[in-house]
Backbone of each chain as ProteinMPNN parsed JSONL, in Angstrom:
{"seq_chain_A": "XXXXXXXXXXXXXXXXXXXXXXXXXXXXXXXXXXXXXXXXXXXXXXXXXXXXXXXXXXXXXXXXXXXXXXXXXXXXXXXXXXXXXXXXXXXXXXXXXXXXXXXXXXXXX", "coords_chain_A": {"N_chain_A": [[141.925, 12.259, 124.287], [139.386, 14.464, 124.094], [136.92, 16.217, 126.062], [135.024, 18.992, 124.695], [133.606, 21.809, 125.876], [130.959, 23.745, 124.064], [130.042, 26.797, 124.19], [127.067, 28.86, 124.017], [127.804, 32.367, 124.8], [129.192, 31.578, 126.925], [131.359, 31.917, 129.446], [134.078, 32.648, 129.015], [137.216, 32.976, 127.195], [137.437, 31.934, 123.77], [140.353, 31.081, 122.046], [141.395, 31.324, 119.024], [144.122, 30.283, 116.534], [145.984, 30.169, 114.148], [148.367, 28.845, 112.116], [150.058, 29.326, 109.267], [152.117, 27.604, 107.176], [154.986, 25.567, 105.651], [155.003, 22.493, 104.135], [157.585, 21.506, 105.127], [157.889, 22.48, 107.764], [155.434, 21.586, 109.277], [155.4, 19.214, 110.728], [157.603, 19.824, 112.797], [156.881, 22.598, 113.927], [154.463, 21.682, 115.005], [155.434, 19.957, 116.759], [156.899, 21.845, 118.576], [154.638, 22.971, 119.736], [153.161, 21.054, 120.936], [155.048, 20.225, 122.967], [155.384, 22.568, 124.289], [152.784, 22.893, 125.383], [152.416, 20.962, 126.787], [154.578, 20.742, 128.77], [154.202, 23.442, 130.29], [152.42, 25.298, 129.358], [149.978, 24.137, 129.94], [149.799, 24.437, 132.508], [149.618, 26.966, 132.973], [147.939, 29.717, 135.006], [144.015, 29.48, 134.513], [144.165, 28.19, 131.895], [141.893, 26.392, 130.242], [141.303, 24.367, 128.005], [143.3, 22.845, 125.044], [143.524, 22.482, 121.632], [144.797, 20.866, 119.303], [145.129, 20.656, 115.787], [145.619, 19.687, 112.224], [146.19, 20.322, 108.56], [146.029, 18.046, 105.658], [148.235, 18.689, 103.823], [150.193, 19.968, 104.452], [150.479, 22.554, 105.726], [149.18, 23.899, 106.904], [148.038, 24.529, 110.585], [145.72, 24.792, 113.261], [145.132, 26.154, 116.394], [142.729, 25.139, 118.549], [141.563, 26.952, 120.969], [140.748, 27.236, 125.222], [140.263, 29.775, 127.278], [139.861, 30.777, 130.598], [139.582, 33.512, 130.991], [140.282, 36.379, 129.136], [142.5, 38.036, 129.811], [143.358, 36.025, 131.063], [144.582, 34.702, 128.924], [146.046, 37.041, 127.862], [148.302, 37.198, 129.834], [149.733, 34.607, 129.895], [150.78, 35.25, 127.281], [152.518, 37.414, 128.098], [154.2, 35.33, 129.551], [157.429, 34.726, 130.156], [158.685, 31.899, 129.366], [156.172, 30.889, 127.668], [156.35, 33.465, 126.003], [159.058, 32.556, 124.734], [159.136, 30.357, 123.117], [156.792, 31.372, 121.347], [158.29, 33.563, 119.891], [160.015, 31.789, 118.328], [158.617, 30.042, 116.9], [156.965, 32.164, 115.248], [159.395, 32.485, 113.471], [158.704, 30.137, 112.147], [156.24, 29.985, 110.882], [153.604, 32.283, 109.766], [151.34, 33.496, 111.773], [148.165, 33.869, 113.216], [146.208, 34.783, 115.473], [143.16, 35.018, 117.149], [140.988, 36.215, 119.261], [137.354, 35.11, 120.467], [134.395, 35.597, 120.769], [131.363, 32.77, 121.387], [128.574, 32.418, 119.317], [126.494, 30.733, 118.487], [125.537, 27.154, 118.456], [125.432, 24.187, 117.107], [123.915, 20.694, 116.907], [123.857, 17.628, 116.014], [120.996, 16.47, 115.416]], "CA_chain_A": [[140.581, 12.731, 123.953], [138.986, 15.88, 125.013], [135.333, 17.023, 125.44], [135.231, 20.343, 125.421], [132.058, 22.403, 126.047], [131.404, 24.999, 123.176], [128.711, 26.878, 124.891], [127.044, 30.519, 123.536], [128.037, 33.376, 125.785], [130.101, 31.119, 128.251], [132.058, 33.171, 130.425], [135.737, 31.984, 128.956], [137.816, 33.354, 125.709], [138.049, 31.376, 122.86], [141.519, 31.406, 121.37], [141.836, 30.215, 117.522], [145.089, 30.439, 116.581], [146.448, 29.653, 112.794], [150.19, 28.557, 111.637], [150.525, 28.473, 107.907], [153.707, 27.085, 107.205], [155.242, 24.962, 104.614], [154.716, 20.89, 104.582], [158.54, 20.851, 105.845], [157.848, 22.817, 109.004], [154.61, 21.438, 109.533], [155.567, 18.437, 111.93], [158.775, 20.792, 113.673], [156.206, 23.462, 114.626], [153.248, 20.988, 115.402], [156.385, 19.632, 118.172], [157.454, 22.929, 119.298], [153.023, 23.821, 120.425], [152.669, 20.207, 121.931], [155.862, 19.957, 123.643], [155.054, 23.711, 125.471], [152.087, 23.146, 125.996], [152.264, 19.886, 127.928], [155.346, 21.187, 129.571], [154.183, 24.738, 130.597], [151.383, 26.05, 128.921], [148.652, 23.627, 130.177], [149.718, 24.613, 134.032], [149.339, 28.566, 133.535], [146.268, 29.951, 135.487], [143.341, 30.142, 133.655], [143.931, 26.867, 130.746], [141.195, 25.231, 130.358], [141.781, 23.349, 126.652], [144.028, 23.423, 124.018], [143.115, 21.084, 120.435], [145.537, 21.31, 117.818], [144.527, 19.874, 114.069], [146.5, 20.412, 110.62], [145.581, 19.636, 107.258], [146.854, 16.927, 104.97], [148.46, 19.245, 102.593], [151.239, 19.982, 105.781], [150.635, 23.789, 105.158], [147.965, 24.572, 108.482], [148.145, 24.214, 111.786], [145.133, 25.42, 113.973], [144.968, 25.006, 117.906], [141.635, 25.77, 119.239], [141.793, 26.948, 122.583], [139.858, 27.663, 125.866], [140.985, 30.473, 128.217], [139.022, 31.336, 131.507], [139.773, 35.151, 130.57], [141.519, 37.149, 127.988], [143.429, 38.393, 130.621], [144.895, 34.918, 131.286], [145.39, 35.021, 127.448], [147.267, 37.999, 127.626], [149.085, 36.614, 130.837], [150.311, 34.082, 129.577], [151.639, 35.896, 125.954], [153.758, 37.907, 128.712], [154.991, 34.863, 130.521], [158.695, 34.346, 130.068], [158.824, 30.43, 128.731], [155.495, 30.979, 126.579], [156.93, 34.085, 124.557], [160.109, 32.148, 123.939], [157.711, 29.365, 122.175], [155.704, 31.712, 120.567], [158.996, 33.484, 119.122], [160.594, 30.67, 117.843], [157.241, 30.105, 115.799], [157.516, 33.108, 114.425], [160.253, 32.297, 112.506], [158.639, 29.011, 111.154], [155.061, 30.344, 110.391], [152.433, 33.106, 110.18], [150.886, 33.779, 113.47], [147.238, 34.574, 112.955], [145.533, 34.688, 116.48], [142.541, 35.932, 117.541], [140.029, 36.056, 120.719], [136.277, 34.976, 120.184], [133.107, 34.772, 121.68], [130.338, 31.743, 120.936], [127.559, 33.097, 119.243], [125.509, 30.106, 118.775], [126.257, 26.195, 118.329], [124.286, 23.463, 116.321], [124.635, 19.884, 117.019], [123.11, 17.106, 114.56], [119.797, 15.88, 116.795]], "C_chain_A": [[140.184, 13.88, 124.88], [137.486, 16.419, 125.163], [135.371, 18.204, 125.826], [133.853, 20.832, 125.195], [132.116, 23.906, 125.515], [129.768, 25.678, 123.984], [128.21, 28.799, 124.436], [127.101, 30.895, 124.989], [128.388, 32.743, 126.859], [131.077, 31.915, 128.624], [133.836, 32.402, 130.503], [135.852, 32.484, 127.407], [138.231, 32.36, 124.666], [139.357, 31.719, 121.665], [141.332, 30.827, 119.991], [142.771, 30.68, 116.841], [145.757, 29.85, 115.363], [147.515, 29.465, 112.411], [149.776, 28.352, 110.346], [151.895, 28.46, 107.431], [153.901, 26.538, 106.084], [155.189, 22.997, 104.903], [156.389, 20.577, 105.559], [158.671, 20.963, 107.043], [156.801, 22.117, 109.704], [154.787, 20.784, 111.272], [156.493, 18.978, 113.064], [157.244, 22.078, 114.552], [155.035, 22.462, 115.571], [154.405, 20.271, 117.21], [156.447, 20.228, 119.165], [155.999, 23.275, 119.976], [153.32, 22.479, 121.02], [153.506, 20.254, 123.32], [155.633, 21.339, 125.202], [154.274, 23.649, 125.765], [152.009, 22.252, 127.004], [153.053, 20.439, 129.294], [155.056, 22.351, 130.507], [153.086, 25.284, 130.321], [150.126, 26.004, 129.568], [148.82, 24.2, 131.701], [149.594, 26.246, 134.43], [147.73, 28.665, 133.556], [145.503, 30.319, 134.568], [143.238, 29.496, 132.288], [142.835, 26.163, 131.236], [141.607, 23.832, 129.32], [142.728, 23.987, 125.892], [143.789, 22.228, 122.923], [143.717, 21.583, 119.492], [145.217, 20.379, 116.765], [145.706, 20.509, 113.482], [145.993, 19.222, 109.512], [146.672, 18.829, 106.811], [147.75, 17.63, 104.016], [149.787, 19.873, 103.398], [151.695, 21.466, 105.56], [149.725, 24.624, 106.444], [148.338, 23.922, 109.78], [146.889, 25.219, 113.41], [145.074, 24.957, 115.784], [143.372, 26.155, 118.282], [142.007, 25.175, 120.672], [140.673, 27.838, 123.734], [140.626, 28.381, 126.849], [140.122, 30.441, 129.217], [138.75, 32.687, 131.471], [140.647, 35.448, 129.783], [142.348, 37.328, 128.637], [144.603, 36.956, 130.845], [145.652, 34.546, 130.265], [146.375, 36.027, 127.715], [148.27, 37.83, 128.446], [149.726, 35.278, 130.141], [150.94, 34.464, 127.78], [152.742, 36.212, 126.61], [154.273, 36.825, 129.686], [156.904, 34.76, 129.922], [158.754, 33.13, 128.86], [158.325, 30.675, 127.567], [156.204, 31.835, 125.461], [158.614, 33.733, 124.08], [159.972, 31.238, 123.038], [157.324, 30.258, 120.803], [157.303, 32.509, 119.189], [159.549, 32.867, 118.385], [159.563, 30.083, 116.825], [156.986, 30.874, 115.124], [158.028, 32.954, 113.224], [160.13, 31.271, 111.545], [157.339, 29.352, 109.995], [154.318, 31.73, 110.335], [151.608, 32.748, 110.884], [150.035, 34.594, 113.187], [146.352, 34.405, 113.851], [144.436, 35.819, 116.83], [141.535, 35.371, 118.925], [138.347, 36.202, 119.653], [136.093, 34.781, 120.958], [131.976, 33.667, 121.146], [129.332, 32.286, 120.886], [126.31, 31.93, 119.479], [126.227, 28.613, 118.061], [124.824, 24.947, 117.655], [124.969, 21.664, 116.527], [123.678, 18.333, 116.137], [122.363, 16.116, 115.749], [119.575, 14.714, 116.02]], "O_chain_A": [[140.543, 14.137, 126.029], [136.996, 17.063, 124.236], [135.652, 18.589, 126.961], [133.071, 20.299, 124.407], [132.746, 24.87, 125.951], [128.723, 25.067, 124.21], [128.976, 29.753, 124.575], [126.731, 30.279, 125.988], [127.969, 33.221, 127.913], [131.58, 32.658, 127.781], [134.499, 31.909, 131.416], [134.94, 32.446, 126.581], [139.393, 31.956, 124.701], [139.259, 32.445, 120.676], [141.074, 29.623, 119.984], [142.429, 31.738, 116.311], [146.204, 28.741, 115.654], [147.878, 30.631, 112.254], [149.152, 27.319, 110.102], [152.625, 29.45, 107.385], [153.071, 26.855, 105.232], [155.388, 22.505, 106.013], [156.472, 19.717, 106.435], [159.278, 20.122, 107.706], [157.092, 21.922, 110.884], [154.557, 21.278, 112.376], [156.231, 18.646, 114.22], [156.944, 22.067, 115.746], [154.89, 22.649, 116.78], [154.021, 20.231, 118.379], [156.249, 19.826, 120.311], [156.167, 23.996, 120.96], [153.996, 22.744, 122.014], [153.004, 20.303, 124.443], [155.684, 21.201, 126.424], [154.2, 24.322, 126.793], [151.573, 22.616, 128.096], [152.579, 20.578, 130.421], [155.657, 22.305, 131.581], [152.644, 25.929, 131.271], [149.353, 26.93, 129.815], [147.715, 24.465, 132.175], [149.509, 26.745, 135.552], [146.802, 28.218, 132.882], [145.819, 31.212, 133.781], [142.443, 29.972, 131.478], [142.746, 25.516, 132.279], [142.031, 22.726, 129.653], [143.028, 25.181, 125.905], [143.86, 21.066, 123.324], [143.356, 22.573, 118.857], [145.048, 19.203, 117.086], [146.471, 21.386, 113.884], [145.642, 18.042, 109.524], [147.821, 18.789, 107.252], [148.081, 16.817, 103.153], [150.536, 20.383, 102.565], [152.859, 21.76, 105.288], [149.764, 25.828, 106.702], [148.911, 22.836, 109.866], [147.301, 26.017, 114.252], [144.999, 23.829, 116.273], [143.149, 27.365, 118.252], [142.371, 24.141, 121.232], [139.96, 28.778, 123.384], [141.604, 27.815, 127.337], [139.131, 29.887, 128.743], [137.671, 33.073, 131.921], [141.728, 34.867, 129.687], [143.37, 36.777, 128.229], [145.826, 36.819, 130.827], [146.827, 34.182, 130.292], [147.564, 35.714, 127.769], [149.339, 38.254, 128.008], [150.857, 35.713, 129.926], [151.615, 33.575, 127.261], [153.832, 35.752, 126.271], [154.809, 37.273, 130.7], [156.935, 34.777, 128.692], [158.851, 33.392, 127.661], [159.006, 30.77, 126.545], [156.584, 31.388, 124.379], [159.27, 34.423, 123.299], [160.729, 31.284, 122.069], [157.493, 29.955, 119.622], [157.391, 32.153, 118.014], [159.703, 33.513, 117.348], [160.069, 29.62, 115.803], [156.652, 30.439, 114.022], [157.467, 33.163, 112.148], [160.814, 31.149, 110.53], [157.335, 29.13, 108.784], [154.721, 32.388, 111.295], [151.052, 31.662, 110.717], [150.318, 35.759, 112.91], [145.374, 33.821, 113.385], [144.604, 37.039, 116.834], [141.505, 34.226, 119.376], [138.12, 36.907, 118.669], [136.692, 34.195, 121.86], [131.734, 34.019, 119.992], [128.825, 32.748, 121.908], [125.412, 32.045, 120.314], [127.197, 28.699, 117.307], [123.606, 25.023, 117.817], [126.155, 21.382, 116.356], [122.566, 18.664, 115.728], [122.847, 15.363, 116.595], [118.806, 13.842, 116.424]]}, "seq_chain_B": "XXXXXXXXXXXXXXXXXXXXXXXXXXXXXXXXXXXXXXXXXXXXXXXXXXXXXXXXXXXXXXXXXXXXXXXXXXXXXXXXXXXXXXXXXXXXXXXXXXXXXXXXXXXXX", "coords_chain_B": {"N_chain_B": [[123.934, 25.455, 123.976], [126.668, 23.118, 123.095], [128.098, 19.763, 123.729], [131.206, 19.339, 122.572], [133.097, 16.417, 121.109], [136.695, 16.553, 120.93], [138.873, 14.675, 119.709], [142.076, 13.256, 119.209], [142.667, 11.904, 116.348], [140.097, 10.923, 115.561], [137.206, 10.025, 113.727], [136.537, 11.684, 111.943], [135.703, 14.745, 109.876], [137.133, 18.119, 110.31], [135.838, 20.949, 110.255], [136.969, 24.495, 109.353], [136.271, 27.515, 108.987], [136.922, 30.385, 108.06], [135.443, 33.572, 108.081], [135.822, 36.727, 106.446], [135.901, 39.694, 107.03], [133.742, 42.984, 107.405], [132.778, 45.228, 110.044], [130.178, 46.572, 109.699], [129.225, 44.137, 108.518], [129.094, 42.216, 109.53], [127.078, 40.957, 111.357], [124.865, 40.699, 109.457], [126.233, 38.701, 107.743], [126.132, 36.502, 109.782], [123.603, 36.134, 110.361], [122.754, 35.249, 108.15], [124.33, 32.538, 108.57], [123.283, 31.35, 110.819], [120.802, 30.977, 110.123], [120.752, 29.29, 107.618], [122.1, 27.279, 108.631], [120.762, 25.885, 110.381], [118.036, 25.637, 109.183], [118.705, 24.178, 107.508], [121.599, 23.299, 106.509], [122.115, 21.516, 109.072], [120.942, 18.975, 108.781], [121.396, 17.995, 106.702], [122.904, 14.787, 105.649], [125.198, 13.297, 107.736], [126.307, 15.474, 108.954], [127.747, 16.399, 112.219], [128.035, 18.756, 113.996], [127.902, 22.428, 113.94], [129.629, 25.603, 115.069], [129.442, 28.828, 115.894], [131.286, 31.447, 116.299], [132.44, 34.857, 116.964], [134.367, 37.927, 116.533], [135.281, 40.592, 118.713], [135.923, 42.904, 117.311], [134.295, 43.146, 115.484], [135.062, 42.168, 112.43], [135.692, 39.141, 112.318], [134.386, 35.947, 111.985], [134.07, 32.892, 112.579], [133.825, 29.335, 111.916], [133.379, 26.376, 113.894], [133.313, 23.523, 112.848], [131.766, 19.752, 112.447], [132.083, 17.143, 110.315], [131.14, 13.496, 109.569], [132.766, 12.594, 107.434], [135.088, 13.419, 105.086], [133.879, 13.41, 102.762], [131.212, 13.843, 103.414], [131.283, 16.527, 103.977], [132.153, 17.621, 101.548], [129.665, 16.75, 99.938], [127.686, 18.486, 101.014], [129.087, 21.254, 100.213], [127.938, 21.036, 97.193], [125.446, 20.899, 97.205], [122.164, 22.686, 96.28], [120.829, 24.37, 97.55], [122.404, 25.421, 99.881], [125.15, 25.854, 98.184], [123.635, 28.263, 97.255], [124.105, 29.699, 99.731], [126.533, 30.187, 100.511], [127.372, 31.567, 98.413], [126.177, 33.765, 98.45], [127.502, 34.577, 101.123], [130.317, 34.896, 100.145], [129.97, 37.428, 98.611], [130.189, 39.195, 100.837], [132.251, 38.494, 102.646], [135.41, 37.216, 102.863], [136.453, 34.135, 102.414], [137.406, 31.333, 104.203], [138.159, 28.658, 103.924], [139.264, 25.129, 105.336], [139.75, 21.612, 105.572], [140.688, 19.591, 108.355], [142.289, 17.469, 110.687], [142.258, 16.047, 113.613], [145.011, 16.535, 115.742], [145.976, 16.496, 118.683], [145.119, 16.367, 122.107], [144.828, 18.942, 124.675], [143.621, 19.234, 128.211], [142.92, 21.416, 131.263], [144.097, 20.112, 134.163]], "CA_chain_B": [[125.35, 24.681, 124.267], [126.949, 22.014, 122.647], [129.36, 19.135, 124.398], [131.715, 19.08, 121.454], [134.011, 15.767, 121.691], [137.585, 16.497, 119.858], [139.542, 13.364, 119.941], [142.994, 12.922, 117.969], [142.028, 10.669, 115.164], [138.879, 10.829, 115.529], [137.117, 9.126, 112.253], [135.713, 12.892, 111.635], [136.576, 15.915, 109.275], [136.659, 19.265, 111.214], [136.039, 21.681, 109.008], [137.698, 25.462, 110.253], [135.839, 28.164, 108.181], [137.09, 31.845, 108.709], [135.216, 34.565, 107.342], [136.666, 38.082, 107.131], [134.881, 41.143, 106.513], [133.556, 44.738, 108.414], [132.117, 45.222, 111.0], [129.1, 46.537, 109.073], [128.076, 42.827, 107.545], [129.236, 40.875, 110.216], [125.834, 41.155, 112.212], [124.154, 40.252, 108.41], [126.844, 37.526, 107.981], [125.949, 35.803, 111.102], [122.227, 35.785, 110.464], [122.711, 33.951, 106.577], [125.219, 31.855, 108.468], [122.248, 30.677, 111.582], [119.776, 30.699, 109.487], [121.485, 28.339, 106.712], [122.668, 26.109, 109.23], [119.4, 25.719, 111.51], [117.005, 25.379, 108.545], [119.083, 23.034, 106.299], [122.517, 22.258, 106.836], [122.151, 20.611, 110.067], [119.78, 18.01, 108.192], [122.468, 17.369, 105.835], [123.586, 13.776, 106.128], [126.91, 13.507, 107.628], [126.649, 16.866, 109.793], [127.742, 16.156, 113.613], [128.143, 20.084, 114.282], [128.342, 23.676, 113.993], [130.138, 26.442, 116.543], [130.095, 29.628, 115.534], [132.321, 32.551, 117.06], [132.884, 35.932, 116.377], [134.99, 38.834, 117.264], [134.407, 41.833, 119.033], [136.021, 44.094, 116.594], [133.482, 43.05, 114.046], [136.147, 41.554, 111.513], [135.712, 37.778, 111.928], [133.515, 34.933, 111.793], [134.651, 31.143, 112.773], [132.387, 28.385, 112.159], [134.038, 25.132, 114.423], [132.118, 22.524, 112.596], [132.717, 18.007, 112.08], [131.337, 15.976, 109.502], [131.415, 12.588, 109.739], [133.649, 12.18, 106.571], [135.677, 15.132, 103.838], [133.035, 13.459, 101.432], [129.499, 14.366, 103.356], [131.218, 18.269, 103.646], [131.73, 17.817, 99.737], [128.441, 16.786, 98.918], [127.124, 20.034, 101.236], [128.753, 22.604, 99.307], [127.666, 20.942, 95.995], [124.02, 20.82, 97.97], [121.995, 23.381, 96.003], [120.28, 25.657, 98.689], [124.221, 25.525, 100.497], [125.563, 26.637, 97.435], [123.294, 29.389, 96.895], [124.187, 30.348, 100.727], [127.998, 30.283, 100.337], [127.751, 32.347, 96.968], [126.181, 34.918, 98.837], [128.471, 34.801, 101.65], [131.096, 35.252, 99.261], [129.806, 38.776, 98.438], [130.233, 39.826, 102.043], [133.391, 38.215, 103.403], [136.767, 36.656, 102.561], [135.543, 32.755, 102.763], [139.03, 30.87, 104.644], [137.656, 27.142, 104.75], [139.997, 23.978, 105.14], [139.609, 20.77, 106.56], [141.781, 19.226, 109.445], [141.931, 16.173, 111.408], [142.804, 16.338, 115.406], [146.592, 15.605, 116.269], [146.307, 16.094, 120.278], [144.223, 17.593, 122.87], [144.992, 19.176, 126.195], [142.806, 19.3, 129.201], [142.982, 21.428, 132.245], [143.808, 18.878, 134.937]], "C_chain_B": [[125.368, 23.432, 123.518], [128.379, 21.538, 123.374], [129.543, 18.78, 123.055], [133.066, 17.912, 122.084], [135.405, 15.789, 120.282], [138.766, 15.428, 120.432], [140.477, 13.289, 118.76], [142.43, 11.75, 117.106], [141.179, 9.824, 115.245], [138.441, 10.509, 114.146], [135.834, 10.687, 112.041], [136.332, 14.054, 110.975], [136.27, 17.229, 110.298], [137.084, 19.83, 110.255], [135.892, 23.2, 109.801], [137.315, 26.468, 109.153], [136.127, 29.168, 108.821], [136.58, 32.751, 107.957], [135.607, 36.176, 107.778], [135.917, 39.171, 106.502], [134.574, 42.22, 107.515], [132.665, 44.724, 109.187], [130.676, 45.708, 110.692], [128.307, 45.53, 109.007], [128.541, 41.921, 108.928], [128.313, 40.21, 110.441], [124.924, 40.048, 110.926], [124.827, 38.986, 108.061], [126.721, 36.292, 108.916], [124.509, 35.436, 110.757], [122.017, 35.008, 109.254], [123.155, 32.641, 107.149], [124.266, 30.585, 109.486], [121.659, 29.933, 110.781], [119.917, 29.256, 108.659], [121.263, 26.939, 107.454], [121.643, 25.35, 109.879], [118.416, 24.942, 110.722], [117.534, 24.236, 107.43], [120.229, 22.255, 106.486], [122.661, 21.378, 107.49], [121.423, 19.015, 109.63], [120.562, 17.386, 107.162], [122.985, 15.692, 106.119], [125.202, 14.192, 106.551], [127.191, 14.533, 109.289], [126.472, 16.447, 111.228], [127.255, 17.577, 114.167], [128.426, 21.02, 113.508], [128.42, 24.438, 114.952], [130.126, 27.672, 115.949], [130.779, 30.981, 116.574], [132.159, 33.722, 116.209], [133.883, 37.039, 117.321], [134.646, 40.015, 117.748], [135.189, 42.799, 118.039], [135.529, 43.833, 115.456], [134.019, 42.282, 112.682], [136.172, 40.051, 110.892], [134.646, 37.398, 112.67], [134.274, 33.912, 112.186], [133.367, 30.323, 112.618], [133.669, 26.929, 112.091], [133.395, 23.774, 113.894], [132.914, 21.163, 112.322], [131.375, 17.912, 111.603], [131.823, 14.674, 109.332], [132.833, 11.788, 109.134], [133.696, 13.276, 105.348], [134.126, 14.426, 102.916], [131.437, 13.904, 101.914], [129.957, 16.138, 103.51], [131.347, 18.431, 102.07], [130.723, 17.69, 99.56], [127.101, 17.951, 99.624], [127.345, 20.813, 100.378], [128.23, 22.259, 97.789], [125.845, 20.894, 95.937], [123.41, 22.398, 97.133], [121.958, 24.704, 96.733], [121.812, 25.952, 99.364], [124.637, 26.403, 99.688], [125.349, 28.178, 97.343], [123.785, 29.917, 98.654], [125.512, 30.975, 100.62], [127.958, 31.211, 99.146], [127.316, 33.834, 97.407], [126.799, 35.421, 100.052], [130.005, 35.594, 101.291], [131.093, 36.86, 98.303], [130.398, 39.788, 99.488], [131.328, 39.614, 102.803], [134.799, 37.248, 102.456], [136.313, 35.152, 103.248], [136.919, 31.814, 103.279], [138.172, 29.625, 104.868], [138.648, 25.555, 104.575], [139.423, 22.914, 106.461], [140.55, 19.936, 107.525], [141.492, 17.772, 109.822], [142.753, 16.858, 112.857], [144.172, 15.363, 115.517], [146.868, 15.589, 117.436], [145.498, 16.547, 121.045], [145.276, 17.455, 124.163], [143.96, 19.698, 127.259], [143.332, 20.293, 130.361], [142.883, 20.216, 133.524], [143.422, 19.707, 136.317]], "O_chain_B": [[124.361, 22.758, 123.298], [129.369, 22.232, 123.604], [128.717, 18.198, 122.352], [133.806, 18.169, 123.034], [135.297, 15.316, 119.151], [139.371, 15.535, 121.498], [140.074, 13.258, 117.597], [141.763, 10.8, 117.516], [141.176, 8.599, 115.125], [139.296, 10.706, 113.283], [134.606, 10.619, 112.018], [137.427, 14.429, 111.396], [135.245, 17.275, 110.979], [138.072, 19.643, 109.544], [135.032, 23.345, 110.669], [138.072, 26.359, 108.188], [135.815, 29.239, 110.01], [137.236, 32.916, 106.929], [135.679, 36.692, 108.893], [135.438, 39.193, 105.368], [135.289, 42.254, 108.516], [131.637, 44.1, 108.924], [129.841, 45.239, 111.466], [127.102, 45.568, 109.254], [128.052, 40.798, 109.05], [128.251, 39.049, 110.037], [124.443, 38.954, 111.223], [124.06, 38.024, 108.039], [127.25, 35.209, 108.666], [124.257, 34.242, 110.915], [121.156, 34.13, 109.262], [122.709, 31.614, 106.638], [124.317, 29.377, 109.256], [121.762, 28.72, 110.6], [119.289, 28.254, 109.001], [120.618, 25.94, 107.138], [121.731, 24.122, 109.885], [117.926, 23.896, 111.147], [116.806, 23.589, 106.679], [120.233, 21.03, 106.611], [123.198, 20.359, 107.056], [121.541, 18.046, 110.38], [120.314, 16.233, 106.812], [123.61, 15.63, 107.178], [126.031, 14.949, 106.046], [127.921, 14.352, 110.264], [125.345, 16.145, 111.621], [126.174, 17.625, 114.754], [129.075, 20.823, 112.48], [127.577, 24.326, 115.841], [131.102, 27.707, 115.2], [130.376, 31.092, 117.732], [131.828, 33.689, 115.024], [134.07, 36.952, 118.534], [133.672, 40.57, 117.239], [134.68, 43.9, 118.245], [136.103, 44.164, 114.418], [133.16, 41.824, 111.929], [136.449, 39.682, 109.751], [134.067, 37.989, 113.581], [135.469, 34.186, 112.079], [132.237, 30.555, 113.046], [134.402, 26.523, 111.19], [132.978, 22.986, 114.744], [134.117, 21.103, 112.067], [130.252, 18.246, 111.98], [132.984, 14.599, 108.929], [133.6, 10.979, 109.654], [132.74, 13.83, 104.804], [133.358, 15.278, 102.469], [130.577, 14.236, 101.098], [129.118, 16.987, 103.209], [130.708, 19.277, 101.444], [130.324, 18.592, 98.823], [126.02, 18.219, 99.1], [126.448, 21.271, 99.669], [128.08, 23.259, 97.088], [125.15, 20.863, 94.922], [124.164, 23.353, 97.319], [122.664, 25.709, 96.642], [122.21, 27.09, 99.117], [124.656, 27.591, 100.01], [126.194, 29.073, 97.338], [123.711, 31.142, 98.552], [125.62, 32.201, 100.637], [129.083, 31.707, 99.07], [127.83, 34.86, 96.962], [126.739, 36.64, 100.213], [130.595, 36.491, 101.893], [131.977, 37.268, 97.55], [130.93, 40.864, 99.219], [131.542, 40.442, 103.689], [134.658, 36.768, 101.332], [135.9, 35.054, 104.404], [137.593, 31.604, 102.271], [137.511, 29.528, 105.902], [138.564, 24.981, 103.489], [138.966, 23.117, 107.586], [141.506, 19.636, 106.81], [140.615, 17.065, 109.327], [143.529, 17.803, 113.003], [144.365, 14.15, 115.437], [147.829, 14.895, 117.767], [144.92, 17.484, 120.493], [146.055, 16.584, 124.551], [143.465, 20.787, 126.97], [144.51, 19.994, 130.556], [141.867, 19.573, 133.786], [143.087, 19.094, 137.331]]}, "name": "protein", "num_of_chains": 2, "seq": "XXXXXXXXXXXXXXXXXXXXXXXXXXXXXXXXXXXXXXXXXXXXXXXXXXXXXXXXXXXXXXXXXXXXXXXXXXXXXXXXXXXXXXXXXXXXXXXXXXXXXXXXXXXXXXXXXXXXXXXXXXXXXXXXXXXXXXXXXXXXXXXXXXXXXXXXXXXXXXXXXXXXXXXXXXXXXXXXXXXXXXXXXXXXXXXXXXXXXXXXXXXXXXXXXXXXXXXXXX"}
């Protein structure tokens, strides 16, 4: 379990990060993000979260993620380990990442 | 701010809405998308949250949102006033919405 704190104009990069794949890759790729991130990912400077989901239809794969800075985003794209991960994903899915900021958040009072 | 709690199999739909469009409507996209959410959706049975994000090159939208269960986000968009929001959304952006469930989290330790 994770609580993560979605907060407007918090001073950290939100990663959201899309795999669409096919139902056979689904669970192989969904391996290949947990396995790096536990291993490697979660210990580069500057992770705060990482929350991966996928739909029932075994065709998505989103990880919402919390950086401390883009920069440690982009630091870790150029680490070694990570872009041997991220290649290797490549080849299973489309790789549709982008950087956000929190405009505003609603929570059911 | 919102403390958002994402918990693998969690008894909640997360629903991962991407809208795509120009940097023109974004600004106007964003203010249907508050507004909507503030004055009605949130009141919706069902509705835990909404997050929304955007990008700085004007392009995208995210809205991070959980409903209790896939059937109280069905009986939103079939929700009149909703409808009519989403239909005019749908003028202005490329509407990307699926629903997920949580398969892991990671924490900064």
């Amino acid at each position: 379990m994770a609580v993560v704190t979605i907060e407007a104009g918090a001073p950290c990069a939100t990663l959201i990060n899309t795999f669409t794949t096919t139902p056979e890759n689904q669970q192989h790729i969904l391996d290949i993000l947990l396995e790096a991130t536990e291993k490697h990912i979660a210990q580069l400077p500057g992770f705060i979260c990482a929350n991966f989901h996928k739909t029932s239809d075994g065709t998505r794969i989103v990880n919402y993620a919390q950086w401390k800075t883009k920069q440690d985003h982009l630091n870790m794209l150029s680490d070694p380990v990570a872009a041997r991960h991220i290649s290797e994903l490549r080849q299973l899915a489309a790789v549709d990442a982008h950087i956000y900021e929190v405009v505003r958040t609603f929570a059911a009072t």
